[in-house]
C-alpha positions in Angstrom: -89.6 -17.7 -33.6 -92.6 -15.6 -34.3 -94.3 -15.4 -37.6 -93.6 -11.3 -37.5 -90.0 -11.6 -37.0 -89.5 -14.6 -39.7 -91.8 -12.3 -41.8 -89.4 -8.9 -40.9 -86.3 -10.9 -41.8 -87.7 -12.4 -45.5 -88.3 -8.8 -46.0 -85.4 -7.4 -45.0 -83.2 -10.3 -47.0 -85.2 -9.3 -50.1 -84.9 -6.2 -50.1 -81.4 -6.1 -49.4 -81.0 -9.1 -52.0 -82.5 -6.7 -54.7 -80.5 -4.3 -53.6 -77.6 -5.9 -54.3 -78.4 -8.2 -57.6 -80.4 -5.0 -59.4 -78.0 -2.9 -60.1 -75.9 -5.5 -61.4 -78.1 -6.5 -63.8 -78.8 -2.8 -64.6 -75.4 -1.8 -65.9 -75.8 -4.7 -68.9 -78.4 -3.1 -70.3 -76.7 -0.6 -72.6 -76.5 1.9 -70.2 -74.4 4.9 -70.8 -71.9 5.3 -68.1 -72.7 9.1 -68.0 -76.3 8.1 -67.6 -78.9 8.0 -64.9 -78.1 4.8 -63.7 -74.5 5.3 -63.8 -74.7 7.8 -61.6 -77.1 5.6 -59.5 -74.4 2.7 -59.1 -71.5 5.1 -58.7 -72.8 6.2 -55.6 -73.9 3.1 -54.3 -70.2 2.6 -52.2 -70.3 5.8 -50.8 -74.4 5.6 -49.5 -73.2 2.5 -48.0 -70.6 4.1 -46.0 -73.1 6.7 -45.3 -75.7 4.3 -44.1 -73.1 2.8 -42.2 -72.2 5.7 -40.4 -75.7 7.1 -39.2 -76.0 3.2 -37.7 -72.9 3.5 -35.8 -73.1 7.1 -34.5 -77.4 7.2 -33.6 -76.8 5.1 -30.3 -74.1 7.9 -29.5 -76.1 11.0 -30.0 -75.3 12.1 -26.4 -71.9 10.7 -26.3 -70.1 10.6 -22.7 -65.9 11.3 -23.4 -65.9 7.3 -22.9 -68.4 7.0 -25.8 -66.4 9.3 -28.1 -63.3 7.0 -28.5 -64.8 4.1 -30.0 -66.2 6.2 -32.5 -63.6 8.2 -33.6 -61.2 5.4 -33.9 -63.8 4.2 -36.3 -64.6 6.7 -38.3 -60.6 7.6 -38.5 -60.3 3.7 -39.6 -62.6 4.1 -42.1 -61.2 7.7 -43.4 -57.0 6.5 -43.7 -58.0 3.0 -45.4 -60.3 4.2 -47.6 -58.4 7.1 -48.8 -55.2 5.0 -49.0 -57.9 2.2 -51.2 -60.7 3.5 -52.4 -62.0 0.5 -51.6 -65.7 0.5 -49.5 -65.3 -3.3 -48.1 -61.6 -2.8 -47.3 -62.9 0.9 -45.1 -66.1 -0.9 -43.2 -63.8 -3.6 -42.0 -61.3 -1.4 -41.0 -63.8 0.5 -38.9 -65.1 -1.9 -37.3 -62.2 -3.4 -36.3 -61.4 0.1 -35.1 -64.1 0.5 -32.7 -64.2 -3.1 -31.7 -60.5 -2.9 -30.6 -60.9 0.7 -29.1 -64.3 -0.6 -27.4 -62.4 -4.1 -26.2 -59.5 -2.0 -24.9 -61.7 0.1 -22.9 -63.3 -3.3 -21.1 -66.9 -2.8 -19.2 
């Protein structure tokens, strides 16, 4: 492996590590829950999802009809189980599995 990539990835896992952990740590500081941070950690789930989304949809920009099914059997996935939850980990898995099946059903 090349020193960049191993470099890229300790980056990446850092970043995403503080990420995670930070915010944790952040609400035991006497926060008020109407406060900046909060606000900061409330929308944490949703930027996920967010994030999530722009990943998934970029490499279909210029969708072909094909394209379009995969996505929107994700993105409906993601809509019915987390409106039905409200729970972010419960919505990306169902997405995926969405688009996976839709793409697996579709073959090569």
């Amino acid at each position: 492996m090349s020193p960049d990539v191993m470099i890229l990835a300790l980056t990446v896992g850092a970043a995403n590590w503080c990420f995670r952990y930070l915010p944790t740590r952040a609400s035991g500081m006497g926060r008020m829950p109407g406060g900046a941070a909060g606000r900061f950690l409330a929308a944490t789930g949703p930027a996920a999802i967010a994030t999530l989304f722009v990943a998934s949809v970029l490499p279909w920009a210029l969708p072909s009809p094909r394209d379009v099914a995969p996505l929107a059997a994700g993105l409906a996935a993601v809509l019915a189980v987390f409106a039905a939850t409200r729970s972010v980990a419960a919505a990306t898995v169902a997405g995926a599995l969405g688009c996976g099946a839709v793409v697996a059903a579709l073959g090569p």
